[in-house]
N, C-alpha and C positions, 0 to 999 in steps of 0.2 A: 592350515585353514586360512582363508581369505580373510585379511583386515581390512574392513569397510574403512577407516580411520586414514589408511596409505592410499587410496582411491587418486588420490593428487598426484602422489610422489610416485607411485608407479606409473602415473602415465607420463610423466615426466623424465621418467628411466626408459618409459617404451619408445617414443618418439625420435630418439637421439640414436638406438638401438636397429628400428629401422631404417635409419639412414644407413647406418654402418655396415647392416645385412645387405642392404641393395648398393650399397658399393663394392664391398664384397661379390657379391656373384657378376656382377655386373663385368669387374676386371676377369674374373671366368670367363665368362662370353667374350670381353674384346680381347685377350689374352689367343683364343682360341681359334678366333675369326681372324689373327692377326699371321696365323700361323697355317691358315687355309681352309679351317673348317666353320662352315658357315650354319651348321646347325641352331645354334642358339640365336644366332641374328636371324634365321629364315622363321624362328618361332616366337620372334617380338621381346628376347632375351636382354638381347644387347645393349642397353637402356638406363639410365637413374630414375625411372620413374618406377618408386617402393610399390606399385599396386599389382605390379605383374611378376615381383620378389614374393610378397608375401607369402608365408605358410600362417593359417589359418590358428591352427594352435600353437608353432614355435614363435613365430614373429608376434603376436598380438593377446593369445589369451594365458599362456606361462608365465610372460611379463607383465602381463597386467593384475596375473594373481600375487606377482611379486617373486616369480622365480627369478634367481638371477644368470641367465644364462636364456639363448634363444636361439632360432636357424629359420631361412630362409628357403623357399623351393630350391634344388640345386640344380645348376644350369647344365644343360645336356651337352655332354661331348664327344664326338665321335672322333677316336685317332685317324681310323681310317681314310678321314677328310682331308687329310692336313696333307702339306704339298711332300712332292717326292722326295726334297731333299731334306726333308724334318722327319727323323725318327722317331715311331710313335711312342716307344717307350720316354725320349726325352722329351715329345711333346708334350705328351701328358704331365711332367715331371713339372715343365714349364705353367703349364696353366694352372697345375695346383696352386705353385708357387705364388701368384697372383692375386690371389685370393686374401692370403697371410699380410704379403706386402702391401697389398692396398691398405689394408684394416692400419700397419705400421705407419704409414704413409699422412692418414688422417690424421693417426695421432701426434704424430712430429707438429700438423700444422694447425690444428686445436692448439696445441700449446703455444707455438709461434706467436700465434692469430691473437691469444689470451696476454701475449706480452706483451706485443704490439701495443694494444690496445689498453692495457697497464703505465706502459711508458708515455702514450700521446694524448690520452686521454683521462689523467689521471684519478676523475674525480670516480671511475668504474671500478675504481680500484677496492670499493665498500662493494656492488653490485653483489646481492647473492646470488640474483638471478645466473648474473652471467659466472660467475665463481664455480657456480653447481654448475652450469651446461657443460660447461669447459673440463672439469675432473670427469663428470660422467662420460665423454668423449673419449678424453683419453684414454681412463681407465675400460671403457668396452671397448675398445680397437687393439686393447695391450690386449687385453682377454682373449677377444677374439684371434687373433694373431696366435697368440700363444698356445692356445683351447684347438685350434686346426691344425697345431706343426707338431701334436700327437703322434707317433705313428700307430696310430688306431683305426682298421678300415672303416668307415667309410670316409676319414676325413682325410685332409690336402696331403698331412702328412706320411698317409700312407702309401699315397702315390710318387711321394719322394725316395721313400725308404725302397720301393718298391723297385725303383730306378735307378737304384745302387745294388741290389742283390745282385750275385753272381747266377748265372743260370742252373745251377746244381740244388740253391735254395728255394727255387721258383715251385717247386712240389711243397716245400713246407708252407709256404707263403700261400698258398693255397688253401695251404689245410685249415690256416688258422683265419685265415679271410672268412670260411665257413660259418666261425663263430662271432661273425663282426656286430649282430645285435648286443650277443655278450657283452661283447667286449666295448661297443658304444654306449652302453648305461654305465658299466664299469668305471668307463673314462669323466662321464658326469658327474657319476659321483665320488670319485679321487681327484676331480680337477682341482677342487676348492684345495688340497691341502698338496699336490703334486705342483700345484704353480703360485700357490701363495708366495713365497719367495721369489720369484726373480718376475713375476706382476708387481709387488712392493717396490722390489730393486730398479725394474725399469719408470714405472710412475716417480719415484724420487729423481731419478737423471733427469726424464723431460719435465715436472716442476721445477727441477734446479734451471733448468734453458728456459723455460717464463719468465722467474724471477733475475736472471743474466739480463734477461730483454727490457724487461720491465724496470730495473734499474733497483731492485727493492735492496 
């Protein structure tokens, strides 16, 4: 049930969440454009600007009712596009990957950014404001990172795993791609207790590289 009381703090969780979505697909699109196919960029994809990301109830009304977890329209990709000498199976394999990495990527430099800014500036060092932006940063780019290298279709990491099969498994991979709605609520709702663990274990590493920075 909706807590009118969290009205604040969830929009406070959403806002930092859409950045992170639209950089996310965003490394999709240039990941894929980069590789020949120009689909996503011919359809105004290829972009940071969050308005043309958004999904209507993943991005803006789940988080804002305070679910924790969210998704962004997913960028179109066409293998077929992609240049002669890129094979579509690793193409695709490639721009999943893209997607994960960016999310890690942010969060390495949230924290940096948060030490930096620790160390040169020390009096920020009380700031709740920036305190909370900075955890809820990293902590949804761990997530999200983590929450996609699933191999669960439809997400990134399915199209990795997908790209290691031998071609003898490509019949069963099939079969169970079938059940990918299944198998995608499934993964929402096992995510919380399948990645609490090593979400924890990586948020302590890059705190520990803030506090390295920051000098604390």
């Amino acid at each position: 049930m909706f807590d009118f009381g969290n009205i604040g703090q969830n929009i406070i969780y959403t806002i930092p969440l859409i950045m992170s979505l639209s950089i996310h697909e965003f490394a999709h699109a240039w990941s894929a454009y980069k590789l020949g196919d120009d689909t996503a960029a011919m359809q105004g994809r290829m972009t940071l600007n969050p308005m043309v990301h958004i999904d209507p109830i993943g991005s803006l009304l789940l988080p804002l009712l305070g679910v924790p977890f969210g998704w962004a329209k997913p960028v179109p990709v066409n293998p077929a596009r992609f240049r002669r000498n890129v094979n579509m199976s690793t193409g695709m394999a490639i721009t999943a990957a893209a997607g994960p990495i960016s999310n890690v990527c942010l969060a390495v430099v949230a924290a940096v950014a948060w030490g930096l800014t620790m160390r040169f500036v020390p009096s920020m060092r009380g700031d709740m404001a920036l305190n909370t932006l900075a955890m809820i940063l990293i902590m949804q780019n761990i997530g999200l990172a983590l929450f996609n290298l699933l191999p669960v279709p439809p997400l990134d990491g399915s199209r990795l795993l997908e790209r290691a099969l031998t071609y003898r498994n490509r019949e069963l991979w099939e079969t169970i791609e079938r059940f990918s709605p299944i198998l995608l609520i499934a993964a929402f709702v096992l995510a919380r207790y399948v990645l609490a663990g090593p979400l924890s274990y990586l948020f302590r590493v890059l705190t520990d590289v803030t506090q390295a920075i920051a000098g604390v």
